[in-house]
VEXKENU-285872 format. One record per residue (C-alpha): residue in one letter; y negated, x, z negated. Coordinates in Angstrom, 1 decimal, padded with zeros to 4 digits. Example, Ala and Ser with C-alpha at 12.3 -4.5 7.8 and 13.67 -1.06 7.14 Angstrom:
<lonu->a, y->004.5, x->012.3, z->-007.8>
<lonu->s, y->001.1, x->013.7, z->-007.1>
***
This chain:
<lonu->x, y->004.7, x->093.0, z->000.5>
<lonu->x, y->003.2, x->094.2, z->004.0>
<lonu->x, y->000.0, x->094.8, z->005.8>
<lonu->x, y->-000.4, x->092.5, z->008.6>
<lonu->x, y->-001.0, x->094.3, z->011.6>
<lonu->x, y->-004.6, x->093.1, z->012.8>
<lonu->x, y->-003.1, x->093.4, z->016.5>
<lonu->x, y->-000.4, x->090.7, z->016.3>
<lonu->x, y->-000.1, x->087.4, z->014.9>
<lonu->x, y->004.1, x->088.0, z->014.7>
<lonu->x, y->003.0, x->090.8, z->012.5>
<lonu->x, y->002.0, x->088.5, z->010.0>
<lonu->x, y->004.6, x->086.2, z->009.7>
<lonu->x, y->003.9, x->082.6, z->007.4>
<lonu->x, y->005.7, x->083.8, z->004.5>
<lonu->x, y->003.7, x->087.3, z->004.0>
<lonu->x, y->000.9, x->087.5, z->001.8>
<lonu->x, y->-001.7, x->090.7, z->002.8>
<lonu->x, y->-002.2, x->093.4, z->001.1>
<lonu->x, y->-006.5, x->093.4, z->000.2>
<lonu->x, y->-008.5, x->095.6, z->002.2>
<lonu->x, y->-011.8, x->095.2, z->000.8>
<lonu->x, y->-013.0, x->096.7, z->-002.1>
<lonu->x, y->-012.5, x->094.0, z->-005.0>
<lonu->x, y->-012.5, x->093.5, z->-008.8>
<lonu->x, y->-009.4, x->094.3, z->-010.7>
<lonu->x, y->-006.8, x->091.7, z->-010.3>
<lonu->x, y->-006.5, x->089.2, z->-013.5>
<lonu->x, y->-004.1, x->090.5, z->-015.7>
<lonu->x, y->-001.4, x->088.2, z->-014.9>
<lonu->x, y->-001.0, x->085.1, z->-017.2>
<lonu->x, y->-004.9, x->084.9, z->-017.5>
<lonu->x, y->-006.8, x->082.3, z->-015.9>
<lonu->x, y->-010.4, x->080.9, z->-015.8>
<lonu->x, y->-011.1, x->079.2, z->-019.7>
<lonu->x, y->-010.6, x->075.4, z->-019.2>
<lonu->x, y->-008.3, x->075.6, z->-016.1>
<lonu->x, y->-006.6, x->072.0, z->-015.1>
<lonu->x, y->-003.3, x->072.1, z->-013.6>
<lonu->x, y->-003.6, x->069.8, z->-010.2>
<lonu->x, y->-001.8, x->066.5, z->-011.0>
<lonu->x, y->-000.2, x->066.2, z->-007.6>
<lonu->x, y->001.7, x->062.9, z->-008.7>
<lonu->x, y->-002.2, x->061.4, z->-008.8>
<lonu->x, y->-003.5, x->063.3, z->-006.2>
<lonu->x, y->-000.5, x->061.6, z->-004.2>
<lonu->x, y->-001.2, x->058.0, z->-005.6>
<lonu->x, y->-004.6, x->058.0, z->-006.2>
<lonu->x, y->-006.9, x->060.8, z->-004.8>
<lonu->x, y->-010.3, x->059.2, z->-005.1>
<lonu->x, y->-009.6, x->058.1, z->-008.8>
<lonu->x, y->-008.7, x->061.3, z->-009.5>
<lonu->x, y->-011.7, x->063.0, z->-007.8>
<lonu->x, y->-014.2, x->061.3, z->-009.6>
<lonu->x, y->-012.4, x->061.8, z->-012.8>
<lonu->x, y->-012.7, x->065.5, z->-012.3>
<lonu->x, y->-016.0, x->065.3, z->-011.4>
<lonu->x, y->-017.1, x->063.6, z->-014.7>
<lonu->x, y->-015.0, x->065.5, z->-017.0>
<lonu->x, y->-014.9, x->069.0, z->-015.5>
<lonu->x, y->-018.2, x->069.3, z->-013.1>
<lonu->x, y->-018.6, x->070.1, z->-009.7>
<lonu->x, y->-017.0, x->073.1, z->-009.9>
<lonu->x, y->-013.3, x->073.0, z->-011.6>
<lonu->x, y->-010.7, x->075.7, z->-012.6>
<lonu->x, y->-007.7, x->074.1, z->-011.2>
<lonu->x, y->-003.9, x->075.8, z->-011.6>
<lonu->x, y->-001.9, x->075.1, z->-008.2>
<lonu->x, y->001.7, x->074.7, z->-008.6>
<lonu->x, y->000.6, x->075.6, z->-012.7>
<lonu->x, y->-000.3, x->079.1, z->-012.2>
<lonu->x, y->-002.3, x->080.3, z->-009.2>
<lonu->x, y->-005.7, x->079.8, z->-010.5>
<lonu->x, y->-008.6, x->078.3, z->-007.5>
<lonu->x, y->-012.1, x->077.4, z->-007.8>
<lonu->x, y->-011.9, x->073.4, z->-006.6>
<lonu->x, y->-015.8, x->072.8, z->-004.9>
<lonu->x, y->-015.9, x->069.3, z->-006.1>
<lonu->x, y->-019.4, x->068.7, z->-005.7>
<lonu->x, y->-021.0, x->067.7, z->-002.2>
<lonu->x, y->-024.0, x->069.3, z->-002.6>
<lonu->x, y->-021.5, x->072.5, z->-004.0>
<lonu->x, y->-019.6, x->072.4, z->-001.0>
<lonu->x, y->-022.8, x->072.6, z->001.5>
<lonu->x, y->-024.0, x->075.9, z->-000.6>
<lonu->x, y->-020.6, x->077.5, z->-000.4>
<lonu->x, y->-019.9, x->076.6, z->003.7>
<lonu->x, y->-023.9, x->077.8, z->004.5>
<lonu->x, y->-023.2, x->080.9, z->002.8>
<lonu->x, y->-020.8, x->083.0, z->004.5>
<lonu->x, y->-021.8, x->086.4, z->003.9>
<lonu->x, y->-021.1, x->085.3, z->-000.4>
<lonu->x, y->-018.3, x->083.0, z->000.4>
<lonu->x, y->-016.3, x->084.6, z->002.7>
<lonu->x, y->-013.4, x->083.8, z->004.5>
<lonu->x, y->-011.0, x->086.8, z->004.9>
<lonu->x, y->-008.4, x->085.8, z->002.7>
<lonu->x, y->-007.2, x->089.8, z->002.5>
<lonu->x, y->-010.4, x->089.6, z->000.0>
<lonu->x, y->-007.9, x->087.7, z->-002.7>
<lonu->x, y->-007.3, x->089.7, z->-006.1>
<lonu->x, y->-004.5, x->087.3, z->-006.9>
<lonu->x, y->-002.0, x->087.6, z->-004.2>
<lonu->x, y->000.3, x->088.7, z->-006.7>
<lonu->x, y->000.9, x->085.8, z->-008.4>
<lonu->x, y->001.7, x->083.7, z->-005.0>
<lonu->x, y->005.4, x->083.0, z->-004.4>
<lonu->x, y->006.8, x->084.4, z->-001.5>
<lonu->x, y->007.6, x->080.3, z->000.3>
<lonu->x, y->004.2, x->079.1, z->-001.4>
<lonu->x, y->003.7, x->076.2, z->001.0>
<lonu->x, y->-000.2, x->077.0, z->001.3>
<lonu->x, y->000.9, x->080.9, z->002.9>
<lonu->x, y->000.7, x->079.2, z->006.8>
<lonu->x, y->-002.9, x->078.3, z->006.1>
<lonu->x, y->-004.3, x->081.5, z->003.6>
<lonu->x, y->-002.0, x->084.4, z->005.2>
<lonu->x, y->-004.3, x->086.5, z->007.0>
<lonu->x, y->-004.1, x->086.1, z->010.8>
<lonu->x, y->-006.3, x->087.7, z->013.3>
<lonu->x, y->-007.9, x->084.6, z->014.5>
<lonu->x, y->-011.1, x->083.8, z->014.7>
<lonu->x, y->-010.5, x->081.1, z->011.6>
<lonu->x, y->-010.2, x->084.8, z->009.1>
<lonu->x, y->-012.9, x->086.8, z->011.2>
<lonu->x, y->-016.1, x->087.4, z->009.7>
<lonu->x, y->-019.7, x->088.5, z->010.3>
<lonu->x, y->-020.5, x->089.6, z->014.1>
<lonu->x, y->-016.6, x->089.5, z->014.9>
<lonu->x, y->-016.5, x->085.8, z->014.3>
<lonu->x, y->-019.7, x->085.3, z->015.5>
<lonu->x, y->-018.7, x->086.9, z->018.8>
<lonu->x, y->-015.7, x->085.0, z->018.9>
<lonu->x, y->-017.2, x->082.0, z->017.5>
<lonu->x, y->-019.5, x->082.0, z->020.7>
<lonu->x, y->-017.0, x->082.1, z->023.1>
<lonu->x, y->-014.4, x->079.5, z->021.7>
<lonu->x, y->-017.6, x->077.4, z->020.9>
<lonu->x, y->-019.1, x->077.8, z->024.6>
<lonu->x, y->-015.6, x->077.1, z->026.5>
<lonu->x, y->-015.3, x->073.7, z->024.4>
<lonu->x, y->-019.0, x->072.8, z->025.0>
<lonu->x, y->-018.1, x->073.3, z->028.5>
<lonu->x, y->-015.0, x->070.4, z->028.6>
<lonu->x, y->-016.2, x->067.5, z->030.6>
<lonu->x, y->-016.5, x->064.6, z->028.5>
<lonu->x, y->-015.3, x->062.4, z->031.7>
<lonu->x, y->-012.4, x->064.3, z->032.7>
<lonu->x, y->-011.0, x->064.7, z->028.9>
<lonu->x, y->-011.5, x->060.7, z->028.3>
<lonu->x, y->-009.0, x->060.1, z->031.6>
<lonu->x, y->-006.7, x->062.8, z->030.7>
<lonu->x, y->-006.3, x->060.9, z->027.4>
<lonu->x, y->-005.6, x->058.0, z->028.5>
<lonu->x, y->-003.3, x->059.1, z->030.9>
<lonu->x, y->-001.3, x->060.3, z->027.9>
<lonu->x, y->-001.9, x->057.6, z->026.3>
<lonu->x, y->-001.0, x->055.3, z->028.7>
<lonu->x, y->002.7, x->057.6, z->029.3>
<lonu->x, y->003.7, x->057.2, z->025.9>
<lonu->x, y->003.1, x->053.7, z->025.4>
<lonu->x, y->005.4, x->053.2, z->028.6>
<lonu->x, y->008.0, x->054.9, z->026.5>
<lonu->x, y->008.3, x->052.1, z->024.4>
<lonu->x, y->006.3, x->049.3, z->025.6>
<lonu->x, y->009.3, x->047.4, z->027.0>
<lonu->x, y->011.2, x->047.0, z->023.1>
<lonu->x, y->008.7, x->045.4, z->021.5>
<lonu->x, y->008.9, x->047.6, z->018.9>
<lonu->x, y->007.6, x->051.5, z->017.8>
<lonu->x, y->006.6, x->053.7, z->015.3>
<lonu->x, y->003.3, x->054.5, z->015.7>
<lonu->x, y->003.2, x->057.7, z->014.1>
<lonu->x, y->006.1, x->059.3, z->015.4>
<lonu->x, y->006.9, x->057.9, z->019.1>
<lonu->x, y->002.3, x->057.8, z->019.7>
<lonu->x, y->000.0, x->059.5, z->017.2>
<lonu->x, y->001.2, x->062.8, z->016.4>
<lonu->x, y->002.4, x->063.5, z->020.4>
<lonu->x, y->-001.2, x->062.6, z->022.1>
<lonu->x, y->-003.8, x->065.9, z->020.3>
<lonu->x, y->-001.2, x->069.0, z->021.4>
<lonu->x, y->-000.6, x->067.1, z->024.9>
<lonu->x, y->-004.0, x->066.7, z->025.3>
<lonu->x, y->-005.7, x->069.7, z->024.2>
<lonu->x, y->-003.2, x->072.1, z->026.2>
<lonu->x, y->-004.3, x->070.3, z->029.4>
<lonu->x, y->-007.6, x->071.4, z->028.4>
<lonu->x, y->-006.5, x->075.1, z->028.0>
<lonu->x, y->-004.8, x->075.4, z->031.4>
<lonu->x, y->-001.5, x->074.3, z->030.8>
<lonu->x, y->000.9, x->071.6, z->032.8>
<lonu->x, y->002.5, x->069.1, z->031.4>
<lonu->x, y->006.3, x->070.8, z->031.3>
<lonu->x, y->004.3, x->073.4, z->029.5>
<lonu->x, y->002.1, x->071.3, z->026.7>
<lonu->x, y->005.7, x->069.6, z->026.3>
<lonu->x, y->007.0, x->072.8, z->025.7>
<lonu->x, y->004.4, x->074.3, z->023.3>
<lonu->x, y->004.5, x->070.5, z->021.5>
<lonu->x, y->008.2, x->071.2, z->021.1>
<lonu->x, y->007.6, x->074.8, z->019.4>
<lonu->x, y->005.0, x->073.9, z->017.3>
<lonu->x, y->007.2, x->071.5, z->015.2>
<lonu->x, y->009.3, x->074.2, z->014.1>
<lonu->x, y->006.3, x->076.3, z->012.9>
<lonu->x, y->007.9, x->076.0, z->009.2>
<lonu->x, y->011.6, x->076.9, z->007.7>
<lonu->x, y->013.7, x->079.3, z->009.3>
<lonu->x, y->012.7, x->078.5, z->013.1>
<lonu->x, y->009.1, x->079.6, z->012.7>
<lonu->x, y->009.0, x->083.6, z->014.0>
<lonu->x, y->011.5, x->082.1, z->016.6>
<lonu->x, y->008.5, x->079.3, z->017.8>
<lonu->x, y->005.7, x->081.4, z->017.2>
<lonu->x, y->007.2, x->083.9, z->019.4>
<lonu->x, y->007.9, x->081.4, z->022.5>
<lonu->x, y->004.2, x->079.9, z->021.4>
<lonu->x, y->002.7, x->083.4, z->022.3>
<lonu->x, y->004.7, x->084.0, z->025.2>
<lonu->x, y->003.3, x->081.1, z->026.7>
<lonu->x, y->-000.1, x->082.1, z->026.3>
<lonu->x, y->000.5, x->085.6, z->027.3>
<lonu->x, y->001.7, x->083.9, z->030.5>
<lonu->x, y->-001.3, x->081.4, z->030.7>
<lonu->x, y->-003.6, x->084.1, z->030.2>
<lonu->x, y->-002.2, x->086.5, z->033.0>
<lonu->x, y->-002.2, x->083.6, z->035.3>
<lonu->x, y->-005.6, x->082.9, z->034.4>
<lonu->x, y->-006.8, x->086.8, z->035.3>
<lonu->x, y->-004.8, x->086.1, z->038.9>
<lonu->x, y->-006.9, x->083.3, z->039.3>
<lonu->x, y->-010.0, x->083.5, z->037.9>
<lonu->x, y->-011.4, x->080.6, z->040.0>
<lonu->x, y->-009.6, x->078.2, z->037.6>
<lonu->x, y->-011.7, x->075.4, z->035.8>
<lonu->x, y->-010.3, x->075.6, z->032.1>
<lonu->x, y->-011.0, x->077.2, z->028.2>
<lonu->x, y->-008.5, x->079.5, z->028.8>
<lonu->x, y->-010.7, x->080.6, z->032.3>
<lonu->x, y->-013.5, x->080.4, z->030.0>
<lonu->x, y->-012.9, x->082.7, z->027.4>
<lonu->x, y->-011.1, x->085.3, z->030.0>
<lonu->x, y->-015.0, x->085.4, z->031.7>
<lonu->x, y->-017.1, x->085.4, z->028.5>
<lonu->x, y->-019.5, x->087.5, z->028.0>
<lonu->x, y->-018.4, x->088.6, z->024.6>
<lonu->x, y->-015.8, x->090.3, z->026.2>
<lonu->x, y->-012.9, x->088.7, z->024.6>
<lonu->x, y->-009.3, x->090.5, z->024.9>
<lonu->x, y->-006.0, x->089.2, z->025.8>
<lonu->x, y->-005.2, x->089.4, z->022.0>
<lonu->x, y->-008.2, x->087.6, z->020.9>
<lonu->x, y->-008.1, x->085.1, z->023.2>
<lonu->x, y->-004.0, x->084.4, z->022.6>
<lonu->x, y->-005.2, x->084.7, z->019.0>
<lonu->x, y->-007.6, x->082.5, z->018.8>
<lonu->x, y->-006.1, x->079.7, z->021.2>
<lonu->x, y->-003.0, x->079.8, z->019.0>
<lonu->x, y->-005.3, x->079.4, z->015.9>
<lonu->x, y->-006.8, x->076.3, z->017.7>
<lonu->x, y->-003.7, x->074.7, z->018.1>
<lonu->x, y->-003.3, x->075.1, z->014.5>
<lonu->x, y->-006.3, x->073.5, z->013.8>
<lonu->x, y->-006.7, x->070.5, z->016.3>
<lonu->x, y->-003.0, x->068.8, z->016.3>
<lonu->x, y->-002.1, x->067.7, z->012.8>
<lonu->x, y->-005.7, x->066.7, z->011.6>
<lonu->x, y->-006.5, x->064.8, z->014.8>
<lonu->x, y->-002.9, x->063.5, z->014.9>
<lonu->x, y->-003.3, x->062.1, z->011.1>
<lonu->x, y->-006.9, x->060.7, z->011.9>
<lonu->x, y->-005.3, x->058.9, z->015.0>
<lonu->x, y->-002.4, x->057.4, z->012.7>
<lonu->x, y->-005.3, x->056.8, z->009.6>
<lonu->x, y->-007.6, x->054.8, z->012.0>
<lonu->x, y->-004.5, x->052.6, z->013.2>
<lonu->x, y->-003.6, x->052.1, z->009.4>
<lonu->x, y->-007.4, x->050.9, z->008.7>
<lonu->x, y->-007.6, x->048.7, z->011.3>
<lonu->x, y->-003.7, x->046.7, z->011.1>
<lonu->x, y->-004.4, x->046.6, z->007.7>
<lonu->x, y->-007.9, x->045.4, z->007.0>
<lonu->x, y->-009.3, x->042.0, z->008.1>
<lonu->x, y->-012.9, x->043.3, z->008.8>
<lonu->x, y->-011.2, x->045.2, z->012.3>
<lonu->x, y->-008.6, x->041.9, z->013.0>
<lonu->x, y->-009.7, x->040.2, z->016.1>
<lonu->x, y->-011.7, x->037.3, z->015.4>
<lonu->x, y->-011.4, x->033.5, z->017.0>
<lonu->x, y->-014.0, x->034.9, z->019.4>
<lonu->x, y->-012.3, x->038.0, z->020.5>
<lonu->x, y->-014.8, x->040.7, z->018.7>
<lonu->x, y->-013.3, x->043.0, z->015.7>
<lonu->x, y->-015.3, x->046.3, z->014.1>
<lonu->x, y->-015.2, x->048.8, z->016.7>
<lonu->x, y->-012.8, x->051.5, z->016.9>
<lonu->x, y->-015.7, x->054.2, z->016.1>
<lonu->x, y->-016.5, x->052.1, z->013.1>
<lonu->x, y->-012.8, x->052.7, z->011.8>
<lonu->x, y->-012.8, x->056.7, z->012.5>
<lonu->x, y->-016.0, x->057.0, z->010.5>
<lonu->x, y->-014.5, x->054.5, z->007.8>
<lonu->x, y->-011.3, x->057.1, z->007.9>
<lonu->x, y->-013.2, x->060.5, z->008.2>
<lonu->x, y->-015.3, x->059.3, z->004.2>
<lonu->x, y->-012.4, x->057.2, z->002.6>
<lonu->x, y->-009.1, x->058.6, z->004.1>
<lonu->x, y->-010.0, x->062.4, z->005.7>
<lonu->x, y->-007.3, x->063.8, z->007.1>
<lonu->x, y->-007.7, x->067.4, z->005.0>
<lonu->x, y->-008.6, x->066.4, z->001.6>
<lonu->x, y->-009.1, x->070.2, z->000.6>
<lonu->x, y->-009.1, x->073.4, z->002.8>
<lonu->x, y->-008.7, x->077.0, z->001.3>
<lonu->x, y->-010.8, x->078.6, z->001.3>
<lonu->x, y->-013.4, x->081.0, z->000.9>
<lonu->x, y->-012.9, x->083.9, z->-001.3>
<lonu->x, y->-016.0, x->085.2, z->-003.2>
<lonu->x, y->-017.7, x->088.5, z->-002.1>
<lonu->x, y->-019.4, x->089.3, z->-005.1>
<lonu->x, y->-019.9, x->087.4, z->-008.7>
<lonu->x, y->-021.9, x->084.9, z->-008.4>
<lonu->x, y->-023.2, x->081.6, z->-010.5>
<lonu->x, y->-021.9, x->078.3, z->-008.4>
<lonu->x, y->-022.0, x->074.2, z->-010.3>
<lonu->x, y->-022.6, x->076.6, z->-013.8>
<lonu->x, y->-019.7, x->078.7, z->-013.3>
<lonu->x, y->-019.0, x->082.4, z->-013.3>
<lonu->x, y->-017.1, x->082.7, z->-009.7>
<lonu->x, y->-015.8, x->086.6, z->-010.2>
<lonu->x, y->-015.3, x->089.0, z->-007.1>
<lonu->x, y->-012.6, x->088.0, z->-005.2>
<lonu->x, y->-011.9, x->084.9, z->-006.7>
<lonu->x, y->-010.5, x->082.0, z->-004.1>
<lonu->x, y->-012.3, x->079.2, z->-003.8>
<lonu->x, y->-010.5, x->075.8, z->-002.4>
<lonu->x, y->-013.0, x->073.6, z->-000.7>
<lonu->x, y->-012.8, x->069.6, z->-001.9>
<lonu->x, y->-013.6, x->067.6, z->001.2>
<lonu->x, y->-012.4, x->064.7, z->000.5>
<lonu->x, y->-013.9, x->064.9, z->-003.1>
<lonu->x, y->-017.3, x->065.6, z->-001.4>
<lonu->x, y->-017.2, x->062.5, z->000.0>
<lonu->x, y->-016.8, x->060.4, z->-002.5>
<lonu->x, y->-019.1, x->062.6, z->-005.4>
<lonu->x, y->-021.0, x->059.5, z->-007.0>
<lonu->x, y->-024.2, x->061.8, z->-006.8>
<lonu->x, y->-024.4, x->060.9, z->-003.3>
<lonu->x, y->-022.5, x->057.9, z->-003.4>
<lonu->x, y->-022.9, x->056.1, z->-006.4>
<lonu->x, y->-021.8, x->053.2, z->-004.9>
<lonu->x, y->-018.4, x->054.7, z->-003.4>
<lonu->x, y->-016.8, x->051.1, z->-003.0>
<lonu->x, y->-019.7, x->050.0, z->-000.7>
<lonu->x, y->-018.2, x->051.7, z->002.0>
<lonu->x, y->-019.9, x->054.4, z->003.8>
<lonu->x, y->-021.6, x->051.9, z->007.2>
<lonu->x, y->-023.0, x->054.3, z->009.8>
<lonu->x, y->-023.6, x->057.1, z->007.8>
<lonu->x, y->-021.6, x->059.7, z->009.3>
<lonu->x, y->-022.8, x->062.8, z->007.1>
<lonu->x, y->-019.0, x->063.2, z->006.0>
<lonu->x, y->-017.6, x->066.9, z->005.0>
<lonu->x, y->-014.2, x->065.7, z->006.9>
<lonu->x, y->-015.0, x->068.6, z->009.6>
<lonu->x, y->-016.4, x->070.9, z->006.5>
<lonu->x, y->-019.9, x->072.6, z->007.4>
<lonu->x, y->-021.2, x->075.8, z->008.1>
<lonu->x, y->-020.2, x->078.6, z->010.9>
<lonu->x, y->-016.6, x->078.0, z->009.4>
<lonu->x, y->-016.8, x->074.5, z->010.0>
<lonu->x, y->-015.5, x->072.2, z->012.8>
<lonu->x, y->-017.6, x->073.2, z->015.7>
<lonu->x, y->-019.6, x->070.2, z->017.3>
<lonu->x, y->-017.4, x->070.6, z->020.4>
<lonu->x, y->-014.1, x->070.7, z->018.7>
<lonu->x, y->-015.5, x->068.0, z->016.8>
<lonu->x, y->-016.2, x->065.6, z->019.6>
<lonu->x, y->-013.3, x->066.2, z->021.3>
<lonu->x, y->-011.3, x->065.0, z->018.4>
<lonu->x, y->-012.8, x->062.1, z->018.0>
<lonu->x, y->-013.0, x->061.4, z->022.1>
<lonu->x, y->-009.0, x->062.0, z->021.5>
<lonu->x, y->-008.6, x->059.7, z->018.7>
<lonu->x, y->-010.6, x->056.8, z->020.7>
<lonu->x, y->-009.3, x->056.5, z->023.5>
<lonu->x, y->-005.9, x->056.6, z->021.8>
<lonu->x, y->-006.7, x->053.6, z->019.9>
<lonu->x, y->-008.4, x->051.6, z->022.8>
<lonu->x, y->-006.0, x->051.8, z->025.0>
<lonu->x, y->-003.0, x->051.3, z->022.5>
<lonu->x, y->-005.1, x->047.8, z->021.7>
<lonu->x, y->-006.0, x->047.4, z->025.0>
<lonu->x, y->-001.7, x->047.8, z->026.2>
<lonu->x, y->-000.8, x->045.6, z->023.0>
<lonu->x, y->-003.2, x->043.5, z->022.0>
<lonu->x, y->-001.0, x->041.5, z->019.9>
<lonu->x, y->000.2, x->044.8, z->017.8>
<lonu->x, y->001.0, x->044.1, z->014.1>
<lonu->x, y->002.5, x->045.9, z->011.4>
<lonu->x, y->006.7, x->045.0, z->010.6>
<lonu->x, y->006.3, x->045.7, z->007.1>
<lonu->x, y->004.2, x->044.7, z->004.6>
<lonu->x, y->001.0, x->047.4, z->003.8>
<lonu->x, y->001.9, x->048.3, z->000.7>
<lonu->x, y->005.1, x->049.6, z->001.7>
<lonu->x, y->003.8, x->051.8, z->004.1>
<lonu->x, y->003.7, x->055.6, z->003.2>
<lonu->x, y->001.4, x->058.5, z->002.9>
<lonu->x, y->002.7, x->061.9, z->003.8>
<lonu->x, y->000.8, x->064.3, z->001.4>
<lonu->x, y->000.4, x->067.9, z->001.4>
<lonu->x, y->-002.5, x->069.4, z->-000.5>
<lonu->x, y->-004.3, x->070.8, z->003.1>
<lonu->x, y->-002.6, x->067.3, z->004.9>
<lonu->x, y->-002.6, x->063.7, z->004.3>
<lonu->x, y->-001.7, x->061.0, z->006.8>
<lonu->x, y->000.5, x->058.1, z->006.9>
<lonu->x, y->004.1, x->058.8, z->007.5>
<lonu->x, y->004.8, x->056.1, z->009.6>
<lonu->x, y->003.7, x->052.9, z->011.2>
<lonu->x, y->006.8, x->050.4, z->011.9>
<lonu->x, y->005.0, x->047.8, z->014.7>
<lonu->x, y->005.6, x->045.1, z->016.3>
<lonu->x, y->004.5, x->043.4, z->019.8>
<lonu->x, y->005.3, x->041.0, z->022.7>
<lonu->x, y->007.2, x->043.6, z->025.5>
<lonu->x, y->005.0, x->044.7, z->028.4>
<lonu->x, y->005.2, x->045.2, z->031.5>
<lonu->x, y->005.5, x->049.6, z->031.8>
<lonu->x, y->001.1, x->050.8, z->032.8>
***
């Protein structure tokens, strides 16, 4: 096992866990897990996650020793009023995941390593580091005009629905939803389109073998951006942002925290794209009525972001100190795996879960807290997400599904669920 050099994301490739660097309890002795620990039943949590929320929830209580993969023990926050008190306490529930007494019972290709191996992005930073950084990634999304973004995602839109417009036929998943976020958000960075097509190509061999080969081309191309940037600080981007921030960001922050971005924004908005376009081909409230109206497009995300979020748990925070959380002892750096799709549907806030959730949009999709989805980031997603869906409606009107619902797919990770495809069908038109 190696240290991570806090200098260099390459340093810290997927696969290696971190050595701790803070002061912690003694590790577990190994075999010995939280009293009443559940292993994860990842057939139901496949099948059926809300069932299998709620059942926790009654059985177990907001707070629930769970066993991933049966031996590396989590605290799963469960409750939603659990899961506001961990993500509004940062300074107890931490998120430097070098804080982690139990690194040594994680498997060297745990799949969960790409999201809990320490990196120096601002997504690990803590205290006045990641509030200085915070600031500036915060500030240069705030900054984004609302306008602009809109047209540049439809452009996109409107260039991949050419691709395929003229066969009548497409997977909506593959050939629309998961190519529009990356394209999109690298515009927004300072990128041109040969070079979002390029980073879009790298980041899908960010796991298996390929991945220090991507990550390396990845941050060469932001090196690149951000020394074009400095030659031309007149430029009108986040990248030109965060180069003139008053928090004084470095070249290594900056590619740092960019890279982290990218991380963050393309499979979530990606899967909430695809999610939305499942909702509405599948449900009659969002077909379009003998008078032309359907549900709107925003009532679909906000239907998607409570019943079908696109990151049902996020790990994590890792406790700096013991403390009492839902009646249980949380130890010293113990890990603590947030439940945000379980929040969502805890009957203490919605006892009537099958009631749908209307216009309440008070949803822990984008989690809470300083570690949360930022407003910004927040509302570009969803900006993203609908103007993909308009204008695909708007191209096809007559879009259906060429397979019957229930046969269509989910493709579930623990940190990811989305569906893994969406076969359609559609009169040919005439290329935008």
């Amino acid at each position: 096992m190696t240290t991570p050099d806090p200098t260099s994301p390459l340093d810290a490739p997927p696969g290696a866990p971190p050595e701790p660097v803070f002061p912690s309890a003694p590790a577990p002795p190994d075999g010995e897990v939280p009293p009443g620990s559940v292993p994860l039943d990842y057939q139901r949590f496949r099948d059926e996650p809300m069932e299998l929320y709620r059942e926790l929830l009654r059985d177990h209580g907001p707070v629930v020793p769970i066993l991933l993969d049966g031996k590396i023990p989590v605290w799963t926050v469960l409750g939603y009023r659990e899961v506001v008190r961990v993500t509004t306490d940062p300074n107890l529930y931490a998120r430097d995941s070098r804080r982690w007494h139990s690194w040594h019972l994680v498997p060297p290709d745990w799949e969960l390593t790409t999201f809990v191996g320490y990196r120096p992005t601002m997504l690990f930073s803590e205290g006045a580091d990641h509030q200085r950084r915070s600031e500036a990634i915060c500030d240069g999304l705030a900054a984004v005009d609302q306008f602009e973004l809109r047209a540049g995602c439809e452009r996109v839109a409107d260039q991949l629905i050419d691709t395929f417009a003229g066969s009548g036929r497409a997977d909506l998943v593959a050939e629309y939803a998961s190519q529009i976020p990356l394209r999109v958000v690298t515009r927004l960075y300072g990128l041109d389109d040969a070079e979002s097509a390029a980073i879009q190509d790298d980041s899908l061999h960010l796991t298996g073998n390929d991945a220090p080969l991507a990550l390396q081309k990845m941050q060469t191309r932001m090196e690149t951006l951000i020394k074009r940037v400095r030659e031309n600080p007149d430029q009108v981007n986040v990248a030109a942002h965060l180069v003139s921030h008053p928090a004084g960001l470095t070249d290594d922050e900056i590619i740092n925290d960019l890279l982290g971005s990218i991380y963050a924004v393309q499979q979530p908005t990606s899967d909430l794209i695809g999610n939305a376009l499942r909702l509405m081909l599948t449900d009659e409230r969002f077909a379009i009525t003998l008078s032309g109206g359907r549900r709107s497009v925003g009532q679909a995300l906000n239907e998607v972001l409570w019943e079908d979020t696109p990151v049902p748990f996020w790990i994590g925070r890792w406790a700096a100190d013991d403390t009492m959380l839902g009646g249980r002892r949380i130890r010293k750096g113990d890990c603590l795996m947030l439940g945000l799709a379980a929040a969502n549907a805890d009957p203490d806030v919605r006892p009537d879960f099958h009631s749908g959730a209307g216009g309440n949009q008070a949803h822990m999709a984008f989690s809470h807290g300083k570690h949360g989805c930022p407003p910004a980031a927040r509302e570009i997603a969803e900006v993203i997400a609908t103007a993909a869906i308009e204008v695909l409606l708007d191209r096809l009107p007559d879009v259906t599904l060429s397979v019957p619902a229930d046969e269509l797919e989910w493709r579930v990770t623990l940190m990811m669920r989305g569906v893994a495809a969406l076969p359609v069908e559609f009169t040919p038109a005439h290329l935008h």
